[in-house]
C-alpha beads as a LAMMPS data file, in Angstrom:
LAMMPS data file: protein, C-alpha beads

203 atoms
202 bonds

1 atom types
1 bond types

-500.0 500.0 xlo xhi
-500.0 500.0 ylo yhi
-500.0 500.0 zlo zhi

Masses

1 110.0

Atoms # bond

1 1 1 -8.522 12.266 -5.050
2 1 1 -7.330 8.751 -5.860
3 1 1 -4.992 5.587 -4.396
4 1 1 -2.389 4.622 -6.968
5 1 1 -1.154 1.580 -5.631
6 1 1 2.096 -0.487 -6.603
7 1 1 1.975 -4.078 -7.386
8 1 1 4.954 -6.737 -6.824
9 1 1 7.512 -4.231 -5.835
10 1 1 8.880 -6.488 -3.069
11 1 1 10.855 -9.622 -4.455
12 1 1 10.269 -11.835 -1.330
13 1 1 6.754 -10.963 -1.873
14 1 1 6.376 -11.519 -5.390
15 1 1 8.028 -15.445 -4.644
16 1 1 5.198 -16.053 -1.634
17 1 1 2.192 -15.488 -4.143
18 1 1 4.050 -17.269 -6.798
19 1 1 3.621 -14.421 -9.346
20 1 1 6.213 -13.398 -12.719
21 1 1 8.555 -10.580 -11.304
22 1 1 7.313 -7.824 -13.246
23 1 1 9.561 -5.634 -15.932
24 1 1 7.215 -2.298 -15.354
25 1 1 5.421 -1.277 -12.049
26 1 1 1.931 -3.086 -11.990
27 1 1 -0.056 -0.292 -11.238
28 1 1 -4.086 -0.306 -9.804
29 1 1 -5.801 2.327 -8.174
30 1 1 -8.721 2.525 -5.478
31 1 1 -11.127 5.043 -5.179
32 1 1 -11.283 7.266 -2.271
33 1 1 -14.482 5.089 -1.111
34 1 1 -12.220 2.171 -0.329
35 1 1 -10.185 4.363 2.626
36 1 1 -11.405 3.354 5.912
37 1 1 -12.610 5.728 8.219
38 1 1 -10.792 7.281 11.259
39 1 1 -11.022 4.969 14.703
40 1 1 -13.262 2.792 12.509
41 1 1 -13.044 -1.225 12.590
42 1 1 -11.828 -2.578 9.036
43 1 1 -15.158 -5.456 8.587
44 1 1 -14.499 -8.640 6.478
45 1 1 -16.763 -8.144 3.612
46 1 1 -19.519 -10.749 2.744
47 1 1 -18.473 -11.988 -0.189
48 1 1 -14.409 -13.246 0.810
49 1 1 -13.505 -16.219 3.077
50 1 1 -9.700 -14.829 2.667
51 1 1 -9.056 -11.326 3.254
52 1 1 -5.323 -10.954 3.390
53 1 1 -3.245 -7.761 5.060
54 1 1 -0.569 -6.147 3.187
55 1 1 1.685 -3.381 4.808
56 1 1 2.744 -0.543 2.964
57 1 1 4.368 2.692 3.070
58 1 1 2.676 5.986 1.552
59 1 1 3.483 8.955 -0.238
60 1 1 0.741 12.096 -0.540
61 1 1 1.512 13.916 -3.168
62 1 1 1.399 17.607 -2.612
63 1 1 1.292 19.491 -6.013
64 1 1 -0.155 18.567 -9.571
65 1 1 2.279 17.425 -11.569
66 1 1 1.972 15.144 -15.039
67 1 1 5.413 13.522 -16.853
68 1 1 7.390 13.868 -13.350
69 1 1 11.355 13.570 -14.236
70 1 1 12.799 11.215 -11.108
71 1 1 15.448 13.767 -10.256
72 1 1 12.508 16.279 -10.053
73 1 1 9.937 13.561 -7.978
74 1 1 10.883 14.784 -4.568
75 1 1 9.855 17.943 -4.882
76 1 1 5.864 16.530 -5.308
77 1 1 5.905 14.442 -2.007
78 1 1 6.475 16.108 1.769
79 1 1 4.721 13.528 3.800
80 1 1 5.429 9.504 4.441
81 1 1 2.473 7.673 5.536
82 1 1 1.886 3.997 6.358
83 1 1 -1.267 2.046 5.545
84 1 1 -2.804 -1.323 4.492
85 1 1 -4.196 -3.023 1.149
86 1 1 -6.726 -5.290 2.298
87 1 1 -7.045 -8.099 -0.299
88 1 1 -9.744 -10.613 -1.171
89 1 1 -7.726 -13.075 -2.039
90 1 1 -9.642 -15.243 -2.702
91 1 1 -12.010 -13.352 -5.427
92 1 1 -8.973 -12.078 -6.624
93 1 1 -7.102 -15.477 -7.467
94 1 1 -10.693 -15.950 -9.263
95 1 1 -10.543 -12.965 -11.660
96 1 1 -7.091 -13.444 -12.124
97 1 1 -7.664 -16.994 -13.585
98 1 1 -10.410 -15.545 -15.897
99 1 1 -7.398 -12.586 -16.978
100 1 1 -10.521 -9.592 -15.360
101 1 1 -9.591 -6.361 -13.580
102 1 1 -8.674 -7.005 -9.531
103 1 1 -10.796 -3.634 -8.401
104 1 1 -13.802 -6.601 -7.186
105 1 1 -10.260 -7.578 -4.690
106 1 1 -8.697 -4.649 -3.888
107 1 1 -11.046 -1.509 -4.345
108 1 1 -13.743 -2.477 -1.975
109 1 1 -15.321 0.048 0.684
110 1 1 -12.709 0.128 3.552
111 1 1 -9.882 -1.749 1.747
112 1 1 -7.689 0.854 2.307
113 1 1 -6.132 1.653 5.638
114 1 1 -4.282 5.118 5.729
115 1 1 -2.722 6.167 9.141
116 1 1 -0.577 9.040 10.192
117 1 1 1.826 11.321 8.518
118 1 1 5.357 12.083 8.690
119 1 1 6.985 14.752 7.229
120 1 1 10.200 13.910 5.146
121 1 1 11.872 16.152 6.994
122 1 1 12.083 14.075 9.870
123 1 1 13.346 10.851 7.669
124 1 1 16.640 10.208 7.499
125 1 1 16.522 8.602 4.016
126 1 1 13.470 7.881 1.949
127 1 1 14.661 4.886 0.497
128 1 1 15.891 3.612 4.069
129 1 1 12.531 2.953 5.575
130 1 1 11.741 0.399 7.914
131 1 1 8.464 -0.642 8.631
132 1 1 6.646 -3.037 9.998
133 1 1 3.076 -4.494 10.761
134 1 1 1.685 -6.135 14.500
135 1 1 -1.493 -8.882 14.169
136 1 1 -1.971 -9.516 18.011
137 1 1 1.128 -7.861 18.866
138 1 1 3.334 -10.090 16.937
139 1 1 5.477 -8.883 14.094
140 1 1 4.090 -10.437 10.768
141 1 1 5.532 -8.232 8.056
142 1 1 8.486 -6.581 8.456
143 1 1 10.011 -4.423 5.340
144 1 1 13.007 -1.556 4.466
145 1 1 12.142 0.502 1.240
146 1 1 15.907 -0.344 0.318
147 1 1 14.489 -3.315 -1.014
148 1 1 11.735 -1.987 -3.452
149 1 1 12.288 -2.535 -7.410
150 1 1 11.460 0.603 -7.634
151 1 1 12.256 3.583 -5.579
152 1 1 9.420 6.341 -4.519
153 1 1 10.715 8.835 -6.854
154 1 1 10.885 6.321 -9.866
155 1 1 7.338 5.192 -9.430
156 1 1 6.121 8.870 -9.286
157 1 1 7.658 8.914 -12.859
158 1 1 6.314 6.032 -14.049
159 1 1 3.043 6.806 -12.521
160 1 1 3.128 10.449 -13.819
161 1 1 3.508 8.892 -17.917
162 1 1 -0.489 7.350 -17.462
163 1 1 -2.273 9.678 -14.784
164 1 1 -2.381 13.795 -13.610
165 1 1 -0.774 13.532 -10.264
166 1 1 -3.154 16.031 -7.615
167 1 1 -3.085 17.238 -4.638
168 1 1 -3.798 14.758 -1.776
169 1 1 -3.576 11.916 -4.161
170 1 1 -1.717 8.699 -2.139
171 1 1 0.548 6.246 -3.590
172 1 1 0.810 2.790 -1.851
173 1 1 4.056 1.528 -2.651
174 1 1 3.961 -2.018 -2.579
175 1 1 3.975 -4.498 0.566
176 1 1 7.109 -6.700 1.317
177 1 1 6.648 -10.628 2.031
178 1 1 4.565 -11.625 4.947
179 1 1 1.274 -10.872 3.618
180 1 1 -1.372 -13.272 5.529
181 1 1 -5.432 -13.966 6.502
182 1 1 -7.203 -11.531 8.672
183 1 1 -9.750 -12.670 11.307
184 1 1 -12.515 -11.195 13.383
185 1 1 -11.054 -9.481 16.353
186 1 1 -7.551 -9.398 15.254
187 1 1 -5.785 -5.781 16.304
188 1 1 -3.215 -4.602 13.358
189 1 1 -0.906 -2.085 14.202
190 1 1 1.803 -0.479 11.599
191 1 1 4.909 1.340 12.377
192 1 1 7.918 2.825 10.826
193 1 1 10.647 2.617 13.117
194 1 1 9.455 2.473 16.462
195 1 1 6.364 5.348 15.575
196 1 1 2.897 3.715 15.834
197 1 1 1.286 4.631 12.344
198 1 1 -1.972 3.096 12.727
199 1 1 -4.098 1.129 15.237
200 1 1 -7.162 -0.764 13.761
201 1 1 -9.397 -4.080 14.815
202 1 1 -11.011 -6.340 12.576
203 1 1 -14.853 -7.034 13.138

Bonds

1 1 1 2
2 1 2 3
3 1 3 4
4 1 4 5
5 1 5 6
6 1 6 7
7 1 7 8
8 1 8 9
9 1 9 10
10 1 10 11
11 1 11 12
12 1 12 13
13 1 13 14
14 1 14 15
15 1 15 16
16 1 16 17
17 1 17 18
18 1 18 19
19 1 19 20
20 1 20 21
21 1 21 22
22 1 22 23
23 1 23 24
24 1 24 25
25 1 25 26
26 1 26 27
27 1 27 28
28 1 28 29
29 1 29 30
30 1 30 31
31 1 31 32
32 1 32 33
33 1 33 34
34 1 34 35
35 1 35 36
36 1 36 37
37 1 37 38
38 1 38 39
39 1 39 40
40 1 40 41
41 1 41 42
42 1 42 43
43 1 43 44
44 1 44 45
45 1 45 46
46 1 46 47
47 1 47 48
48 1 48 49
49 1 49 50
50 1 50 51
51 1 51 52
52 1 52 53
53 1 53 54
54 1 54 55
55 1 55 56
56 1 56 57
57 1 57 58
58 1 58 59
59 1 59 60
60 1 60 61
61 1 61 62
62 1 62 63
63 1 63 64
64 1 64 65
65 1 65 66
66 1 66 67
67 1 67 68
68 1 68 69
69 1 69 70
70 1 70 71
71 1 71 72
72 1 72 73
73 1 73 74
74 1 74 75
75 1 75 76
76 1 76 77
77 1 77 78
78 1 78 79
79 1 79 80
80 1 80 81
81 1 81 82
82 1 82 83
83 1 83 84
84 1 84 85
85 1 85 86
86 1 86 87
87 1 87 88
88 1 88 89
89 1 89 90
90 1 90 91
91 1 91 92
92 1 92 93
93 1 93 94
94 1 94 95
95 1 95 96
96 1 96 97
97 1 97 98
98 1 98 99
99 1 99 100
100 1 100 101
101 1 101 102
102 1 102 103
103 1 103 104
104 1 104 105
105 1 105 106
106 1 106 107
107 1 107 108
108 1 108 109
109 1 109 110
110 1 110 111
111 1 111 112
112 1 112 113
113 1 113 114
114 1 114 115
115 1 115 116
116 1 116 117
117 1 117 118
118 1 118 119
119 1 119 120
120 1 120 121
121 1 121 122
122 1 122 123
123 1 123 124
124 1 124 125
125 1 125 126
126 1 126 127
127 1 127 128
128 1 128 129
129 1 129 130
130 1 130 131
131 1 131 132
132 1 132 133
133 1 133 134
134 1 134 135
135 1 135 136
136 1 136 137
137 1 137 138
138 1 138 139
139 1 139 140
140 1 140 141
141 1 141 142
142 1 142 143
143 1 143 144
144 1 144 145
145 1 145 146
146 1 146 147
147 1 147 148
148 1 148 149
149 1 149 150
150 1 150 151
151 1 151 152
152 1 152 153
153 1 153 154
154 1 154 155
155 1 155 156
156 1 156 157
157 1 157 158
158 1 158 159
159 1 159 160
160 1 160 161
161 1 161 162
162 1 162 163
163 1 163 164
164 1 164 165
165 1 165 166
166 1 166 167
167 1 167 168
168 1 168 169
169 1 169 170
170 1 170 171
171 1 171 172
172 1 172 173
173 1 173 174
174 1 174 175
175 1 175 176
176 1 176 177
177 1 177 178
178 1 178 179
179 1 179 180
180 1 180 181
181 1 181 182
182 1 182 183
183 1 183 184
184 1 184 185
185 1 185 186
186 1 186 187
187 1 187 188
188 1 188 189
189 1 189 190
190 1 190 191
191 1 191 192
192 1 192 193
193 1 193 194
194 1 194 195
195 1 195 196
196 1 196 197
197 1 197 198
198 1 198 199
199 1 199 200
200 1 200 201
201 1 201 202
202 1 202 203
């Protein structure tokens, strides 16, 4: 089981961290060590003074699938999630001076928050989704899937030209502007709509 997660898919977010706007998906993936636990507290790791949050929503795919045609993608997918990225942001502004691999950043042990499922069924429109993510019970990213570069079904083509697509395999789709610093005993809470996705504290 593996994370595929979406780089600079969000233009607002791709002018905060002053980064190129990309002309493919930047892809990355986690490994299934870095989702954190169920009703556990996310802990800023030793080695990062700037862990930042970054909202996104999730797709779990639900059948293998390899060289996915778009118009087919929705047929692999019948559950939207909503989780977090935690990024060192600092370590990873390091490595990505020195042109290394961000895994150091992104793929550490509890890095990746994954909360509750939906099924699509109950979504109006997939590429109508709006989210959003609580620190301290005010709003501090806010986001509409209307706005990705690319859609969910386009990235599971993309994603399906480089890797197998499996069973339970999640795709984090990118995080809209916003992104910002976590600190010890913050609460984060995500939601799409008005549905509480997650609930997590920060030790």
């Amino acid at each position: 089981m593996k994370l595929i997660c979406v780089g600079r898919n969000y233009t607002e977010h791709i002018r905060e961290l002053d980064n190129e706007k990309p002309t493919d998906p930047v892809i990355f993936l986690k490994p299934d060590t870095a989702i954190l636990l169920k009703k556990q507290p996310f802990f800023i790791p030793d080695f990062s003074n700037n862990v930042h949050y970054e909202v996104e929503v999730l797709v779990k795919i639900n059948r293998v699938g390899k060289y996915i045609d778009k118009k087919f993608a929705h047929k692999y997918y019948s559950e939207i999630g909503l989780g977090i990225d935690f990024t060192a942001r600092d370590l990873q502004s390091k490595l990505k001076e020195k042109g290394l691999p961000w895994e150091k950043a992104k793929a550490f042990d509890g890095s990746a928050v994954v909360g509750k499922w939906l099924p699509v069924s109950d979504i109006e429109d997939v590429n109508g989704i709006e989210f959003s993510l609580k620190k301290n019970e005010k709003i501090v990213q806010m986001g509409n899937t209307s706005h990705m570069l690319w859609k969910i079904d386009e990235l599971i083509e993309y994603v399906s030209k480089y890797f197998t697509l499996k069973i339970g395999d999640i795709i984090f789709t990118g995080t809209p502007a916003g992104v910002g610093k976590v600190d010890v005993n913050d609460k984060l809470k995500g939601f799409i709509e008005d549905k509480e996705m997650f609930s997590i504290t920060v030790k």
